[in-house]
C-alpha positions as protocol buffer text, in pm:
chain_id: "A"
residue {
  index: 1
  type: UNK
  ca { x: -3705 y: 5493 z: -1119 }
}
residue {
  index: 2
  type: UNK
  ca { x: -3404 y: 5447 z: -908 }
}
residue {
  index: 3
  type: UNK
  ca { x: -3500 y: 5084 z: -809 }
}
residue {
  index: 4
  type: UNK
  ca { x: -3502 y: 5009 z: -1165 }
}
residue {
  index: 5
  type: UNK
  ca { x: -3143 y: 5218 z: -1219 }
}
residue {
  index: 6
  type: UNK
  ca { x: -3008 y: 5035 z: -902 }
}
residue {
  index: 7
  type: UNK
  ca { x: -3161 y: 4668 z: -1071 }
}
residue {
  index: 8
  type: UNK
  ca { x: -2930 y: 4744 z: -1368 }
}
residue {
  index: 9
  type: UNK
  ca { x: -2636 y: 4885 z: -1186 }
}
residue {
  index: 10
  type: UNK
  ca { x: -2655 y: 4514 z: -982 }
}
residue {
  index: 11
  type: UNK
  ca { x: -2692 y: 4315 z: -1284 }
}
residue {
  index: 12
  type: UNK
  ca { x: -2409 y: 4550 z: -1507 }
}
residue {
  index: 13
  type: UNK
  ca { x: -2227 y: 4422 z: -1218 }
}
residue {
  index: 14
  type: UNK
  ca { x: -2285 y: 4086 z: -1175 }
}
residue {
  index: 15
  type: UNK
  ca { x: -2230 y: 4081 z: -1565 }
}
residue {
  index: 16
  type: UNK
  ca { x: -1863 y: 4211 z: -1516 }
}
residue {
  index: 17
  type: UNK
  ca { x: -1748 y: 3989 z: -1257 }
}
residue {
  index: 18
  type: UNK
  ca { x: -1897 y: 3677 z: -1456 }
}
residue {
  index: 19
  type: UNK
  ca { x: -1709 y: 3774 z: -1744 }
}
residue {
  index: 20
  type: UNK
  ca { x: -1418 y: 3848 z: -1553 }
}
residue {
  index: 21
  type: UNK
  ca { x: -1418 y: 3529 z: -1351 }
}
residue {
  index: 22
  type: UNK
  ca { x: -1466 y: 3375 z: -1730 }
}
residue {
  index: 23
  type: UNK
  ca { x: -1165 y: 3536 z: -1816 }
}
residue {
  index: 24
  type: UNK
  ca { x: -968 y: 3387 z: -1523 }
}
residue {
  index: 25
  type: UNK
  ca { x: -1064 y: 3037 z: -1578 }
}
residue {
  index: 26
  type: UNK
  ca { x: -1018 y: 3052 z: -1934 }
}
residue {
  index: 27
  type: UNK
  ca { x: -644 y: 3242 z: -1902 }
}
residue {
  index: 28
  type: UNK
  ca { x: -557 y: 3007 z: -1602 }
}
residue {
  index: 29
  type: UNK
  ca { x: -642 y: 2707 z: -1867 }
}
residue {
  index: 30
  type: UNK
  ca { x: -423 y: 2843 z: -2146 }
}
residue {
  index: 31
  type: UNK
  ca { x: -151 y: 2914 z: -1911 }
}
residue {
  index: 32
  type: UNK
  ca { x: -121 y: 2566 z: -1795 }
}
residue {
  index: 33
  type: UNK
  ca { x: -143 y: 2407 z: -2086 }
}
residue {
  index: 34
  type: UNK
  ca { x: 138 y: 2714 z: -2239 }
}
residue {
  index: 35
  type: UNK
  ca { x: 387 y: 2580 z: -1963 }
}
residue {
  index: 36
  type: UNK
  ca { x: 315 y: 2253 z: -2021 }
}
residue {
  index: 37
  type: UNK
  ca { x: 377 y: 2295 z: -2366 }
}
residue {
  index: 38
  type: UNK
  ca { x: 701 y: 2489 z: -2319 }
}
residue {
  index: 39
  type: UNK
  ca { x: 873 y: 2295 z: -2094 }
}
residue {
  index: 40
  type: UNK
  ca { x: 776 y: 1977 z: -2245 }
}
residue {
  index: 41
  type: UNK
  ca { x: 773 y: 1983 z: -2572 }
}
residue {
  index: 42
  type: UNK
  ca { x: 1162 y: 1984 z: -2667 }
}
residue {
  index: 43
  type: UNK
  ca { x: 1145 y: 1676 z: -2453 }
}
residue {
  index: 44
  type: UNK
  ca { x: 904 y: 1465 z: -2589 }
}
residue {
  index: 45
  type: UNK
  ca { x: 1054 y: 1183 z: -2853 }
}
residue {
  index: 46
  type: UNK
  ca { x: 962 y: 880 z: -2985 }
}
residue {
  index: 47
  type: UNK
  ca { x: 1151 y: 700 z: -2750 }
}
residue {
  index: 48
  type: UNK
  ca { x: 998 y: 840 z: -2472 }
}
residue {
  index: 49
  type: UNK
  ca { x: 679 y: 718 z: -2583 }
}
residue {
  index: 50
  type: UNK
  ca { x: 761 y: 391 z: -2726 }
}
residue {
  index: 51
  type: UNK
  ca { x: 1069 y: 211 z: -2446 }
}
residue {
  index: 52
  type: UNK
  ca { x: 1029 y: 153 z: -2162 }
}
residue {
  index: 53
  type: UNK
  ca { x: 1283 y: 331 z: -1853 }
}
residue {
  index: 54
  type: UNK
  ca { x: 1683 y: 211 z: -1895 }
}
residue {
  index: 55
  type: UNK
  ca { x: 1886 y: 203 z: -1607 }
}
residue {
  index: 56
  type: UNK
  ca { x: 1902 y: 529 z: -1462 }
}
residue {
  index: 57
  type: UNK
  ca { x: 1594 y: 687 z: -1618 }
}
residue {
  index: 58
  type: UNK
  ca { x: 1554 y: 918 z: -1347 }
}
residue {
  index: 59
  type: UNK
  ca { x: 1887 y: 1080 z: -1344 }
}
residue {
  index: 60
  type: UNK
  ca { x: 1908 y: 1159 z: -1712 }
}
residue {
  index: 61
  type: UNK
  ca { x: 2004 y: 818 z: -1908 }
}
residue {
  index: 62
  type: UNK
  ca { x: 1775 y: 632 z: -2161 }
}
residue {
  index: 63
  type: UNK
  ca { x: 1450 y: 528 z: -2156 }
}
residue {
  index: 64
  type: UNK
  ca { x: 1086 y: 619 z: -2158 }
}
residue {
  index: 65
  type: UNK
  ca { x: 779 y: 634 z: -2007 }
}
residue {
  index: 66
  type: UNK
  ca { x: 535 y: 357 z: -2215 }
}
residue {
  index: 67
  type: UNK
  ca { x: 557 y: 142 z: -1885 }
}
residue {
  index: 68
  type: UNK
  ca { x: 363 y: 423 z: -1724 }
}
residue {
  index: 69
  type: UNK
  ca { x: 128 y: 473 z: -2023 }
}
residue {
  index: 70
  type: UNK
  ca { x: 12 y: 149 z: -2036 }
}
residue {
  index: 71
  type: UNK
  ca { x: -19 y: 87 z: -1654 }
}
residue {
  index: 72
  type: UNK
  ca { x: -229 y: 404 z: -1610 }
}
residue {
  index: 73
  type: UNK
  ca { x: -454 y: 223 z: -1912 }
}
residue {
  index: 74
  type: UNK
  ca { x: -479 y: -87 z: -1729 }
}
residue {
  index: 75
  type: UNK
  ca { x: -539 y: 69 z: -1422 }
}
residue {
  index: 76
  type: UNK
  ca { x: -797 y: 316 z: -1539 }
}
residue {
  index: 77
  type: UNK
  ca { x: -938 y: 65 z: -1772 }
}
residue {
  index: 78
  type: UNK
  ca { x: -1008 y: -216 z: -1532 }
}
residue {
  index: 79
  type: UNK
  ca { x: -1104 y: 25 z: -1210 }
}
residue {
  index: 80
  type: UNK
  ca { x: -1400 y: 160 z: -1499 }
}
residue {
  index: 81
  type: UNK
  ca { x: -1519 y: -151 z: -1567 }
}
residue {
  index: 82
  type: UNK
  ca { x: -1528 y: -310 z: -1196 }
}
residue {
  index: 83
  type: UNK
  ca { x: -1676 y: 32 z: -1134 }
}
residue {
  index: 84
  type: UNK
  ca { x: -1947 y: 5 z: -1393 }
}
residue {
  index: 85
  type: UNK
  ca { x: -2056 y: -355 z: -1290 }
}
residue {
  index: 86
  type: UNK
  ca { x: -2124 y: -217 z: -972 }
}
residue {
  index: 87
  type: UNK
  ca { x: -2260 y: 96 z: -1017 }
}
residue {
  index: 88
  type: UNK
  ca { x: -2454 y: 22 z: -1268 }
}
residue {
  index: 89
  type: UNK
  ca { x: -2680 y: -210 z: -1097 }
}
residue {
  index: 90
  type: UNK
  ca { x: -2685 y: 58 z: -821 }
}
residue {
  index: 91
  type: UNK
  ca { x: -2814 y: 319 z: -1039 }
}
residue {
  index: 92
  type: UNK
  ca { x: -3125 y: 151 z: -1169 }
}
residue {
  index: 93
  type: UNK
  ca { x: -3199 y: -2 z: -885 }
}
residue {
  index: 94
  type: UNK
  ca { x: -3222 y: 351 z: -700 }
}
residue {
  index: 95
  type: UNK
  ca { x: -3440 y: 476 z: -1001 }
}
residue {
  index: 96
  type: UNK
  ca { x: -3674 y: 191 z: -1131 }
}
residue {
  index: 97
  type: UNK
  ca { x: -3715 y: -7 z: -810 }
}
residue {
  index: 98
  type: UNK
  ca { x: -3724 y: 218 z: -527 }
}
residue {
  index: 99
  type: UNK
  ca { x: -3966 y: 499 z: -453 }
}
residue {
  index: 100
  type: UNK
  ca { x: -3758 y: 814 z: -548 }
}
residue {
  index: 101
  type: UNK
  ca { x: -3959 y: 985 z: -210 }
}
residue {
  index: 102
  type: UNK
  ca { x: -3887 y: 759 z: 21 }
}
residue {
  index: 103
  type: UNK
  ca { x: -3591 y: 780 z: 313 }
}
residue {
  index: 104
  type: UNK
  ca { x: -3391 y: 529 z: 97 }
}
residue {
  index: 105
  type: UNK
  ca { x: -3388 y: 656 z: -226 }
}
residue {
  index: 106
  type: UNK
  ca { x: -3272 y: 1034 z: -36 }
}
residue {
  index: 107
  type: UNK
  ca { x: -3015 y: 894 z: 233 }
}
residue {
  index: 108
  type: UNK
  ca { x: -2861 y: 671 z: -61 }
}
residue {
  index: 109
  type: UNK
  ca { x: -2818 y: 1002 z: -285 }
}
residue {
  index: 110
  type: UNK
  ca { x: -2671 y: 1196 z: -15 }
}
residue {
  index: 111
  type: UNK
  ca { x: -2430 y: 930 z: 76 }
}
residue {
  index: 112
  type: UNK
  ca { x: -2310 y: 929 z: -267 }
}
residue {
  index: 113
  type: UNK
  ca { x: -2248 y: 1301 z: -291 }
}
residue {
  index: 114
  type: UNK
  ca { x: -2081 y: 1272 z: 44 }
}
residue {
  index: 115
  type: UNK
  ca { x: -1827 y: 981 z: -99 }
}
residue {
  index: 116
  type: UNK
  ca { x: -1813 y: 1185 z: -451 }
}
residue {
  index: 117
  type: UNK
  ca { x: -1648 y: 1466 z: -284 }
}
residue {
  index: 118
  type: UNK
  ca { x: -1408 y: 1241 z: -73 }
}
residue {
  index: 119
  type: UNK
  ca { x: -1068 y: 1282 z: -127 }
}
residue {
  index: 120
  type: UNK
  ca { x: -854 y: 1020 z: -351 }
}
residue {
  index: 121
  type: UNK
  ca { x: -577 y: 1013 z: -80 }
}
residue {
  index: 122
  type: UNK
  ca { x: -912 y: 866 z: 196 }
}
residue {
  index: 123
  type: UNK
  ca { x: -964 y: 599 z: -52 }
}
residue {
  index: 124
  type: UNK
  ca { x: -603 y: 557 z: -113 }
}
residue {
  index: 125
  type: UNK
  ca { x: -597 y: 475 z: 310 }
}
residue {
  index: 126
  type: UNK
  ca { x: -921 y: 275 z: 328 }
}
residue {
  index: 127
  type: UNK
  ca { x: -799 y: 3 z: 12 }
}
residue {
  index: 128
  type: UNK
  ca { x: -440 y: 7 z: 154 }
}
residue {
  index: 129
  type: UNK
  ca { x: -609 y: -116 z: 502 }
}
residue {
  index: 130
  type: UNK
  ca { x: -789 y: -356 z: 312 }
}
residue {
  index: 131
  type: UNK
  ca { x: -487 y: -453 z: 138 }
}
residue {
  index: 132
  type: UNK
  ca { x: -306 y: -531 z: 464 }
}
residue {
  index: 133
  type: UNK
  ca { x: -581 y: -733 z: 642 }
}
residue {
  index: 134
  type: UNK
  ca { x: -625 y: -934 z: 320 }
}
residue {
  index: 135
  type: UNK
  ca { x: -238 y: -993 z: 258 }
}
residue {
  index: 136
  type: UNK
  ca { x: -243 y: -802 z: -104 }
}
residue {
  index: 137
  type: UNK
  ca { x: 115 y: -640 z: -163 }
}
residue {
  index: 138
  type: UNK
  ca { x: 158 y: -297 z: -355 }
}
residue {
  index: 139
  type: UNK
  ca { x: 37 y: -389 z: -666 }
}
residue {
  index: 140
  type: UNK
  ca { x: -174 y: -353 z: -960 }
}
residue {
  index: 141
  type: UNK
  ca { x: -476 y: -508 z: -856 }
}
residue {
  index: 142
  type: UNK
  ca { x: -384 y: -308 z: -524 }
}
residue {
  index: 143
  type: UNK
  ca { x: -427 y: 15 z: -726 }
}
residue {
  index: 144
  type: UNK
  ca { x: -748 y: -140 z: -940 }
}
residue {
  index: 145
  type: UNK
  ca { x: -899 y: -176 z: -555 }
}
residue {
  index: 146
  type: UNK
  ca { x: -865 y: 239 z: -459 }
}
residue {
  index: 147
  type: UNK
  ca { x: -948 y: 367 z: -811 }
}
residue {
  index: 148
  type: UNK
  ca { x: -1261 y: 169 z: -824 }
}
residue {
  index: 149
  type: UNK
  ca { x: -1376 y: 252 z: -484 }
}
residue {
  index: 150
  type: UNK
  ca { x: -1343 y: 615 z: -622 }
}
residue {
  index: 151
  type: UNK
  ca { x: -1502 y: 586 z: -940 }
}
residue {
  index: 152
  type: UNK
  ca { x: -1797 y: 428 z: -801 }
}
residue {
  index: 153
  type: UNK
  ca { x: -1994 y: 741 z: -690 }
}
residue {
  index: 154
  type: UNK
  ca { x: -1884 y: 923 z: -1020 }
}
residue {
  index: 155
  type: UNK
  ca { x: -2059 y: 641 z: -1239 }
}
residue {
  index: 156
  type: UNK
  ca { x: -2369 y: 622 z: -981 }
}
residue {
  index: 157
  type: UNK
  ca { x: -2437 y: 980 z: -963 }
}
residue {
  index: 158
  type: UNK
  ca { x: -2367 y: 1093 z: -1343 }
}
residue {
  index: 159
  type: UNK
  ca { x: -2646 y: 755 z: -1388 }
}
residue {
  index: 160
  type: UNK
  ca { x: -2870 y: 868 z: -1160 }
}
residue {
  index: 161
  type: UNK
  ca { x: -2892 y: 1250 z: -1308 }
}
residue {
  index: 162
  type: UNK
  ca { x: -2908 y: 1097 z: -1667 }
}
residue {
  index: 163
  type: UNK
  ca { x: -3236 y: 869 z: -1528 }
}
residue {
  index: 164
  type: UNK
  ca { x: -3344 y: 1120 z: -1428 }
}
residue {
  index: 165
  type: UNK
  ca { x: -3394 y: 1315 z: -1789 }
}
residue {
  index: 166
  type: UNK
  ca { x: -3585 y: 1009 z: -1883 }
}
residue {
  index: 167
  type: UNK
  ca { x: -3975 y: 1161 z: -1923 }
}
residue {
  index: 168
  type: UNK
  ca { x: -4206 y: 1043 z: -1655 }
}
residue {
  index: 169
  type: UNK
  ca { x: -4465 y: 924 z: -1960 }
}
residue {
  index: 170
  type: UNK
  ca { x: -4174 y: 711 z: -2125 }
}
residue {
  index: 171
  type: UNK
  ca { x: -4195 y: 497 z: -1787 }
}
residue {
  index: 172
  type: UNK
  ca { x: -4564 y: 548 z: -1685 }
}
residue {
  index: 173
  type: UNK
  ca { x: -4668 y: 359 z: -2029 }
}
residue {
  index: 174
  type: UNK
  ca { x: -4413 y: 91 z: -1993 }
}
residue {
  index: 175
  type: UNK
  ca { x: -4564 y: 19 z: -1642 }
}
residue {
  index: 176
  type: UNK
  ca { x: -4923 y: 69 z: -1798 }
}
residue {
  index: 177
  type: UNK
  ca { x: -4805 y: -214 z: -2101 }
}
residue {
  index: 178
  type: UNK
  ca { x: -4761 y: -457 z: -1795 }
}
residue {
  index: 179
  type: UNK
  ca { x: -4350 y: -433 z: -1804 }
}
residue {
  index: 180
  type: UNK
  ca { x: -4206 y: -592 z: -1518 }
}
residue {
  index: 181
  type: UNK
  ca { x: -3952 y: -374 z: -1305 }
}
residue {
  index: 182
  type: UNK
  ca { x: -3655 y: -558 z: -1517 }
}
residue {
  index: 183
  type: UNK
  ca { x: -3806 y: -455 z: -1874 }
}
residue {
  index: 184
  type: UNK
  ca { x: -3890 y: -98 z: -1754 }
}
residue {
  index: 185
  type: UNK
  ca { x: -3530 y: -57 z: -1698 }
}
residue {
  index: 186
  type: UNK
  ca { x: -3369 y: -260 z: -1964 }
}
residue {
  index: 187
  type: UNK
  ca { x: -3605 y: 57 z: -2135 }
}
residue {
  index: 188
  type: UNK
  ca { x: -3410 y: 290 z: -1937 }
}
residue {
  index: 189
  type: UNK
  ca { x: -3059 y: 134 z: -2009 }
}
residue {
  index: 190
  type: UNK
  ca { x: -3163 y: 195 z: -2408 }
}
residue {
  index: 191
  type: UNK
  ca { x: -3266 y: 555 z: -2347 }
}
residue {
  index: 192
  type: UNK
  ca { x: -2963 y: 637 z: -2168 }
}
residue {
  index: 193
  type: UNK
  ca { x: -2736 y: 414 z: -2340 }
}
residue {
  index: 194
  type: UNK
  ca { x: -2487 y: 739 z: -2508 }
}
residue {
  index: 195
  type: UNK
  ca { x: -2514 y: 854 z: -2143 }
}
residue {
  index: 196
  type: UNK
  ca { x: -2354 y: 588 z: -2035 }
}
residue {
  index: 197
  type: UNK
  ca { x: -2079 y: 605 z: -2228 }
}
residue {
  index: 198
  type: UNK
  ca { x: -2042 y: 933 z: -2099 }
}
residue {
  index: 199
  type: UNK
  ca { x: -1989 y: 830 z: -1788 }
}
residue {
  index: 200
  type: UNK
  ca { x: -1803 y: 523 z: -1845 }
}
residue {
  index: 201
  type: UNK
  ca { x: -1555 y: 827 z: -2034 }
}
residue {
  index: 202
  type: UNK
  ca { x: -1590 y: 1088 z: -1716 }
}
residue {
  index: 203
  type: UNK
  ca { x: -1520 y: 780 z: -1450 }
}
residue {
  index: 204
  type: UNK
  ca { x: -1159 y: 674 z: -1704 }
}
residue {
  index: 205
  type: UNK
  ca { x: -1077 y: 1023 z: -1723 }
}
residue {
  index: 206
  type: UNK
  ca { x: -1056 y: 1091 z: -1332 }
}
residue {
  index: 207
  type: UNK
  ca { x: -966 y: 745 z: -1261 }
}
residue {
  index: 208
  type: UNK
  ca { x: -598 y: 813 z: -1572 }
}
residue {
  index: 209
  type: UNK
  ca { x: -538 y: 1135 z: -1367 }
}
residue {
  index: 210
  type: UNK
  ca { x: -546 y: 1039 z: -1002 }
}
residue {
  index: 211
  type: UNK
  ca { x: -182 y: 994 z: -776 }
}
residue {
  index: 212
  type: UNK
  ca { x: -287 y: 995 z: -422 }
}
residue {
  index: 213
  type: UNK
  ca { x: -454 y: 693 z: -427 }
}
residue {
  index: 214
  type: UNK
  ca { x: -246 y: 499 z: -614 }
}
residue {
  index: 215
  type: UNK
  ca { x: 80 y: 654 z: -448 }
}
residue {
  index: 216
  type: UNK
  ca { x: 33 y: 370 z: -129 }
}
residue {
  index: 217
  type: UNK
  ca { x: -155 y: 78 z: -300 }
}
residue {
  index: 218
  type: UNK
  ca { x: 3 y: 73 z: -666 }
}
residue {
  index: 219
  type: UNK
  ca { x: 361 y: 80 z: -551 }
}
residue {
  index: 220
  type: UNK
  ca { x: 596 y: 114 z: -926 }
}
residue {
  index: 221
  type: UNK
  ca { x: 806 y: -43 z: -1151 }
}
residue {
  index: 222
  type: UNK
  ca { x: 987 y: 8 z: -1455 }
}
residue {
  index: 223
  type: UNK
  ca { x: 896 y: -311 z: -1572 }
}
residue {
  index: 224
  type: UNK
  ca { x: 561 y: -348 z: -1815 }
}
residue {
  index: 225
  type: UNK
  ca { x: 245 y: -428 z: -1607 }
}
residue {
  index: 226
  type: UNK
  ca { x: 192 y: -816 z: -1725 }
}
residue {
  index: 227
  type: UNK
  ca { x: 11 y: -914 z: -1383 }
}
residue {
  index: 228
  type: UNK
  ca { x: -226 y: -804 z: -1093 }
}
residue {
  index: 229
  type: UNK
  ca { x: 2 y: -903 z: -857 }
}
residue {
  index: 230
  type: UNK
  ca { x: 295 y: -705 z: -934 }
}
residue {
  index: 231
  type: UNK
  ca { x: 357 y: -304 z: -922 }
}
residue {
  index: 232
  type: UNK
  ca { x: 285 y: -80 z: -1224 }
}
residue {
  index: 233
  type: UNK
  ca { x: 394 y: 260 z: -1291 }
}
residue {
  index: 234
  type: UNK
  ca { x: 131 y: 518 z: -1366 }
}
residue {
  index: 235
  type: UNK
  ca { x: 147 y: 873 z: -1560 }
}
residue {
  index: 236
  type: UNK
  ca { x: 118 y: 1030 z: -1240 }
}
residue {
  index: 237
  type: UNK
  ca { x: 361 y: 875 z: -1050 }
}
residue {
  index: 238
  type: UNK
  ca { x: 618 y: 912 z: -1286 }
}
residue {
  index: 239
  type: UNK
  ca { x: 521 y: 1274 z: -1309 }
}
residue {
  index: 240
  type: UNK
  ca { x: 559 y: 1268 z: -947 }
}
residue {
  index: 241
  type: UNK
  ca { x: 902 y: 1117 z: -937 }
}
residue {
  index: 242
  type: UNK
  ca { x: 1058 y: 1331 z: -1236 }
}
residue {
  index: 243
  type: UNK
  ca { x: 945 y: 1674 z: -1100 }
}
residue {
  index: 244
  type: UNK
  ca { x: 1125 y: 1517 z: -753 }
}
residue {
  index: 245
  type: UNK
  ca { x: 1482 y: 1483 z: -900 }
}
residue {
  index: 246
  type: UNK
  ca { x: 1717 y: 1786 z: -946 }
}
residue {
  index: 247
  type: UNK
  ca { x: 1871 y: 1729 z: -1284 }
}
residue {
  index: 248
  type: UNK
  ca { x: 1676 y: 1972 z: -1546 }
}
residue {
  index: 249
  type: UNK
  ca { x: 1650 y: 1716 z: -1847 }
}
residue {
  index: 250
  type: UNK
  ca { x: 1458 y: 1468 z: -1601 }
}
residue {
  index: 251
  type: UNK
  ca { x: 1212 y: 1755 z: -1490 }
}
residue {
  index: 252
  type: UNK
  ca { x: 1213 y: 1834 z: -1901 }
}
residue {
  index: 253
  type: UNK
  ca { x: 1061 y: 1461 z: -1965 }
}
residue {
  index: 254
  type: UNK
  ca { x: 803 y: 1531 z: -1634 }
}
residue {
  index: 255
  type: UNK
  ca { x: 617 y: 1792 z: -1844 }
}
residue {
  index: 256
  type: UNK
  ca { x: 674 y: 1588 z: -2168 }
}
residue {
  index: 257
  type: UNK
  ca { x: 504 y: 1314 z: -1936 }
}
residue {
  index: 258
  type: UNK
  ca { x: 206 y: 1604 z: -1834 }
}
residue {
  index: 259
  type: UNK
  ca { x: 185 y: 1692 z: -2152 }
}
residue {
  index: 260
  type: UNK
  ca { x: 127 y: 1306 z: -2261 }
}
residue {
  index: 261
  type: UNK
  ca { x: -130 y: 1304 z: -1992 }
}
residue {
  index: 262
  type: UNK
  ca { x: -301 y: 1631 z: -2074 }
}
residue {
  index: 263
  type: UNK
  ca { x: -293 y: 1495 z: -2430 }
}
residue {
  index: 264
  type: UNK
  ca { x: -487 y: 1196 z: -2368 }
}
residue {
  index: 265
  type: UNK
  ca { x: -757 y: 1371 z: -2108 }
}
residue {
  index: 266
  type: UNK
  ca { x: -843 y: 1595 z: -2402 }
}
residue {
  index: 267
  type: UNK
  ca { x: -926 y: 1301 z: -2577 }
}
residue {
  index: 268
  type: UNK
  ca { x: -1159 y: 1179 z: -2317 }
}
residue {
  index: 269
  type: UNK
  ca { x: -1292 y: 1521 z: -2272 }
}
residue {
  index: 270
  type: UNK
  ca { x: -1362 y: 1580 z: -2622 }
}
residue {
  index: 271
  type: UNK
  ca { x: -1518 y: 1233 z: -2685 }
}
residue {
  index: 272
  type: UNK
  ca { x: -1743 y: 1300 z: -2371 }
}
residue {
  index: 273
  type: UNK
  ca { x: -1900 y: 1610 z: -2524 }
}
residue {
  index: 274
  type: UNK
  ca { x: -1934 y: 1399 z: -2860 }
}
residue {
  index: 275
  type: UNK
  ca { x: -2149 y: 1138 z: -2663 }
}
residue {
  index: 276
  type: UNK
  ca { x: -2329 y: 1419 z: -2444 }
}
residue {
  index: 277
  type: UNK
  ca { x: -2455 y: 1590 z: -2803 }
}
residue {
  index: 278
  type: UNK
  ca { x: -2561 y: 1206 z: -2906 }
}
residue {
  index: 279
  type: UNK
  ca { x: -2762 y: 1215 z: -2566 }
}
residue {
  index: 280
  type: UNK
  ca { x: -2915 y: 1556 z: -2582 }
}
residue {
  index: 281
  type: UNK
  ca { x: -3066 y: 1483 z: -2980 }
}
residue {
  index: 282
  type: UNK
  ca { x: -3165 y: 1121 z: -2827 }
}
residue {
  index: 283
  type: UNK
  ca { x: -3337 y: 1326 z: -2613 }
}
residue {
  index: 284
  type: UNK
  ca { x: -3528 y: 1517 z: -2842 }
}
């Protein structure tokens, strides 16, 4: 009787701290997005949105931010697609060519978890190395370099756990049906094809958000991003620079910029559960 009244104390309190720790996260959520809201909302016009900065932007003149809007699209657009091509190929070849027990297939994994958890700021030091040995300036395609070596691992890992949903029978009979490797996982690529979206979504979504990497290799520029070659602003860095300054109505417009960002991560966010519903009734 008293192991059983001890069980329930244990779980009563495991049950409290969950909700509690619930609680937290949720409140902690709300009160980021509260200040974000307060402090940036009276600053957020039209023409923040739609000009790009006048001279002397950052100490309270004219201007806006759309230079920084689209170069954080660019950037997170092309660094997602470079980072799909390769880690696409990566992903099925880990799952429909190799033996999922062998040293290869387990090493590979790990090493991907291992570079998933790297900081942005490591990859932000590693592509502006490679930048100096191969003569590329602060830049766009400098910036397109560090956010694709970090979005790689997202895009092979969320692949690899969505292969692995795919029922053992659903590639047993393609195998049995005398499918080559390729066809078996053209197969796959259809079965997981809202999946990939999904992670196509998660990879933009931490590639829009990210400043240490870019803060070395993207360099900025209050000009529109036309070429790879030259610097582009990003939402973060101009986040960055406005919080930096002393003058109250330029740290106003840094939370109207957050707020821009937060806006457009909610987007991503709730698209990706949209696709991850599509998925989940694939699935069934």
């Amino acid at each position: 009787m008293s192991t059983i009244k001890s069980r329930l104390r244990r779980e009563k309190i495991a049950k409290i701290l969950m909700q509690l720790a619930g609680i937290g996260i949720t409140g902690s959520l709300f009160l980021i997005i509260g200040i974000i809201l307060f402090k940036g909302l009276p600053y957020l016009t039209w023409d923040m949105i739609s000009q790009t900065p006048q001279g002397g932007f950052y100490i309270g003149k004219e201007g806006g931010i759309l230079n920084a809007i689209l170069g954080s699209f660019y950037l997170a657009g092309l660094s997602t697609i470079l980072a799909c091509l390769i880690g696409l190929p990566i992903a099925i070849y880990l799952n429909a060519y190799v033996d999922q027990t062998s040293t290869l297939a387990r090493v590979s994994k790990l090493l991907f978890d291992i570079l998933f958890g790297i900081p942005s700021i490591v990859y932000g030091a590693i592509a502006f190395s490679m930048m100096i040995t191969l003569g590329i300036r602060a830049s766009l395609l400098g910036g397109v370099i560090t956010i694709t070596l970090l979005t790689i691992p997202i895009v092979v890992r969320t692949l690899d756990e969505l292969l692995k949903t795919i029922p053992l029978d659903l590639k047993n009979t393609a195998t049995s049906l005398g499918a080559t490797r390729w066809q078996t996982a053209q197969i796959l690529l259809k079965y997981i094809k809202p999946g990939l979206f999904t992670a196509l979504l998660l990879a933009f979504g931490r590639a829009i958000g990210d400043v240490a990497g870019v803060l070395l290799t993207t360099g900025f520029s209050d000009n529109l991003p036309l070429y790879l070659d030259e610097p582009a602003a990003t939402l973060p860095l101009a986040i960055f620079f406005q919080l930096s300054s002393p003058i109250p109505e330029v740290q106003g417009r840094a939370y109207a910029s957050a707020l821009i960002l937060t806006f457009i991560i909610l987007i991503i966010v709730i698209c990706t559960h949209i696709l991850a519903s599509r998925q989940k009734k694939h699935r069934l």
